[in-house]
LUMMARZA-994381 format. One record per residue (C-alpha): residue number from 0; residue in three letters; x, y negated, z. Coordinates in Angstrom, 2 decimals, decimal comma. Layout:
BEGIN
   num   residu        c1        c2        c3
   NUM      ALA         X         Y         Z
...
This chain:
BEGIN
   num   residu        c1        c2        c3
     0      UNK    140,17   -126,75     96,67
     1      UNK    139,51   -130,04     95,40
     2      UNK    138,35   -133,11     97,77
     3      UNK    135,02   -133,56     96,78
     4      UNK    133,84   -136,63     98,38
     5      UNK    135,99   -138,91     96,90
     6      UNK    134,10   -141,42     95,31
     7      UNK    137,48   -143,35     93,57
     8      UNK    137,84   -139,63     91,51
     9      UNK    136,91   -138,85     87,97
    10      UNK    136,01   -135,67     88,96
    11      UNK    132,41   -134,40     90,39
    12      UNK    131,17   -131,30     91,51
    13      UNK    127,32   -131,25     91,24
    14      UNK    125,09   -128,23     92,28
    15      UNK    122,39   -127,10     90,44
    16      UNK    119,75   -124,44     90,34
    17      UNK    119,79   -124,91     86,54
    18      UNK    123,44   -126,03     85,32
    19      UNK    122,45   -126,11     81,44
    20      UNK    120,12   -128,42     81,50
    21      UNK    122,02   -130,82     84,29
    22      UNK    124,92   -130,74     81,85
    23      UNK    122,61   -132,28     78,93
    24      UNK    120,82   -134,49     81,00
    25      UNK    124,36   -135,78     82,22
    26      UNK    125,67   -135,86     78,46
    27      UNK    121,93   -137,41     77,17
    28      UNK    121,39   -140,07     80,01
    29      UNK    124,39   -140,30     82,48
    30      UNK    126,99   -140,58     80,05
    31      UNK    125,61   -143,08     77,69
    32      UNK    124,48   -145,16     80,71
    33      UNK    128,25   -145,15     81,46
    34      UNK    128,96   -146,62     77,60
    35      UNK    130,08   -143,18     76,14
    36      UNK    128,61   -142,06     73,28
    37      UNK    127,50   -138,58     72,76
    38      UNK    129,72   -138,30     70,02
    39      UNK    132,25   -139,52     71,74
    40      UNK    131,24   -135,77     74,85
    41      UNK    133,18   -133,10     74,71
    42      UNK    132,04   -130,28     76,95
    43      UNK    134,09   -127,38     78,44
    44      UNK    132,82   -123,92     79,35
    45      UNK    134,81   -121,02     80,25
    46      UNK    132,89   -118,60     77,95
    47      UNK    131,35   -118,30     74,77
    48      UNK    128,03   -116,29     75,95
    49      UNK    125,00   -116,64     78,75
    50      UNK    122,96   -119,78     79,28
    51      UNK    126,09   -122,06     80,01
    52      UNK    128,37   -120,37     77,45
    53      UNK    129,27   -122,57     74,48
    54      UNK    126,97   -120,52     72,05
    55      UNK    123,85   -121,80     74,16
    56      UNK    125,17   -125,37     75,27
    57      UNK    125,67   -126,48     72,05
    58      UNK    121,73   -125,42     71,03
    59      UNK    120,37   -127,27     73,85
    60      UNK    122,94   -130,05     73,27
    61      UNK    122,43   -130,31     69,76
    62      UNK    118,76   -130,88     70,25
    63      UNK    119,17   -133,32     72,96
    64      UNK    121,64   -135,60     71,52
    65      UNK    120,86   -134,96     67,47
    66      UNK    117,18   -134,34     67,48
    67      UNK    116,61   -136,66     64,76
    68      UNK    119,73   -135,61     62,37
    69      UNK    118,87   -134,98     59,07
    70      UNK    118,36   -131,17     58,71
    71      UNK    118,49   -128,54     55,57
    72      UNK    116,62   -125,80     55,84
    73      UNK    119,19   -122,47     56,39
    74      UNK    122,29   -124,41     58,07
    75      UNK    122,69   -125,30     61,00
    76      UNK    124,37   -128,26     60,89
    77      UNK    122,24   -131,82     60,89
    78      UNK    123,39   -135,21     60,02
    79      UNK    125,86   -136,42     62,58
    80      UNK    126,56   -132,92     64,56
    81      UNK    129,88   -132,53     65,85
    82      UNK    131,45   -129,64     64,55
    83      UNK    134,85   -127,67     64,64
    84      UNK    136,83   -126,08     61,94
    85      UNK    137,37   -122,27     63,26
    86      UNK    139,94   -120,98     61,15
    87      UNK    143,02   -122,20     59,25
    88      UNK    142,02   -123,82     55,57
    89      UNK    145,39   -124,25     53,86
    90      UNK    143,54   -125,30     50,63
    91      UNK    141,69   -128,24     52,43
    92      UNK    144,09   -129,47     54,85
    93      UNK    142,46   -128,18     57,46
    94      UNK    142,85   -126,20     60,60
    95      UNK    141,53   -124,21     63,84
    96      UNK    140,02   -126,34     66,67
    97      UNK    140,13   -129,84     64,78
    98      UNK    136,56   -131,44     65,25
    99      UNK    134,23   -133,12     62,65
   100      UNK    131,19   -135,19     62,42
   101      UNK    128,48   -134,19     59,87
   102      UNK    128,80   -136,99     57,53
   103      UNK    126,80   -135,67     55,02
   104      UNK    124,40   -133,05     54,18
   105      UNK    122,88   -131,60     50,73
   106      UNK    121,57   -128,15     49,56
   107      UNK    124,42   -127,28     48,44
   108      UNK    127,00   -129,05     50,38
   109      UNK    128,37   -130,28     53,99
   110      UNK    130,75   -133,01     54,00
   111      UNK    132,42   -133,43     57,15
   112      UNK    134,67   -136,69     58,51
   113      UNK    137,39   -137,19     61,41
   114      UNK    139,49   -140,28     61,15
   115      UNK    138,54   -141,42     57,84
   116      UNK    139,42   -137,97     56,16
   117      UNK    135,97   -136,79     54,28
   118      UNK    135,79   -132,49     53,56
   119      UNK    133,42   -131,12     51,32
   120      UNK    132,55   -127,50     52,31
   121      UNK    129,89   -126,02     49,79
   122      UNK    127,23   -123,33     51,63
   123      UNK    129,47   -120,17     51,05
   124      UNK    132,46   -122,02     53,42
   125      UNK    130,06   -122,91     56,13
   126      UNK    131,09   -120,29     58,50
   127      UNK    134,40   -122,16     58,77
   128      UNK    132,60   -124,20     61,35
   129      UNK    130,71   -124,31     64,16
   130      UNK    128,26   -126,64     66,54
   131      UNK    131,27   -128,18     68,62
   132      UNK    129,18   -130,39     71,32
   133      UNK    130,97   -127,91     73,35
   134      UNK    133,68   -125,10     73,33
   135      UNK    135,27   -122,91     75,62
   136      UNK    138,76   -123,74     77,70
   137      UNK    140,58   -121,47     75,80
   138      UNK    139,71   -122,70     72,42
   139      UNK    140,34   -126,16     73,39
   140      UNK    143,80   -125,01     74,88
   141      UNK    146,42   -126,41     72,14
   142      UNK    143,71   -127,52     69,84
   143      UNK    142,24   -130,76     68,99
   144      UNK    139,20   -129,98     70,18
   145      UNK    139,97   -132,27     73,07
   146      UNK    141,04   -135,68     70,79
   147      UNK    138,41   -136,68     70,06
C-alpha cells in the first residue's frame, strides 16, 4: 500500500463520491493551473465501460476540454480532439495505440497530426480511431498511447 501522505510524491489518492467528474475537473482546472495542457493529459482507466470506463471519460472529457472544437455533424471527432489509431494501417504508416490530434476536419475528411506527420482518413476509415483523452491500462501497455 502506497504512503499516501507524502506531499514530495507525484502520486495522489483523492476520494470522491463522484470520481468522473473529479477526474475532469482535475484535467480542466488542476492540471492547466500546474502548466500542462490538456492536450498534453493522458488519462488511465482500468476498463473500457461504466461511468469511469474510457468509453464515458472521454465524453465528459471531450466536452470539458474541447467544447469549442470545430464539429461535423455525424463524427465524432472535433477540431483538436486527441485521438488513437485502433488497428494496424500498413497502407498509411500507421499503427495500434499511436495518438493523434484532430488537425483538421471536413465533410468528407479527418486529417490527423503527431510529430509533424499529417493522415488523411476519409469518413469510411473513421472507425480506425477513437476519442483518446483517455484509454484503458491495457491498451496503453506497449503502446504509444503513453508518449505523448
Amino acid at each position: 500500500m502506497p504512503y499516501l501522505t507524502d506531499h514530495d510524491s507525484d502520486f495522489l489518492f483523492i476520494e470522491s463520491e463522484n470520481p468522473a467528474e473529479k477526474i475532469v475537473e482535475i484535467c480542466r482546472e488542476v492540471l492547466p493551473e500546474q502548466g500542462i495542457k490538456p492536450v498534453d493529459i493522458q488519462v488511465l482507466t482500468p476498463m473500457r465501460r461504466g461511468d469511469t470506463g474510457a468509453n464515458a471519460l472521454n465524453q465528459f472529457l471531450q466536452e470539458a476540454l474541447n467544447l469549442d472544437g470545430a464539429r461535423i455533424a455525424g463524427i465524432n471527432f472535433r477540431l483538436g480532439d486527441r485521438v488513437m489509431q485502433v488497428k494496424n494501417n500498413y497502407e498509411k504508416s500507421v499503427f495500434n495505440g499511436d495518438i493523434w490530434i484532430v488537425n483538421w476536419v471536413d465533410a468528407g475528411e479527418v486529417m490527423v497530426q503527431f510529430d509533424g506527420k499529417l493522415v488523411a482518413y476519409d469518413t469510411s476509415e473513421l472507425d480506425e480511431l477513437v476519442l483518446a483523452y483517455a484509454t484503458t491500462i491495457h491498451k496503453a501497455q506497449g503502446s504509444g498511447a503513453t508518449r505523448s
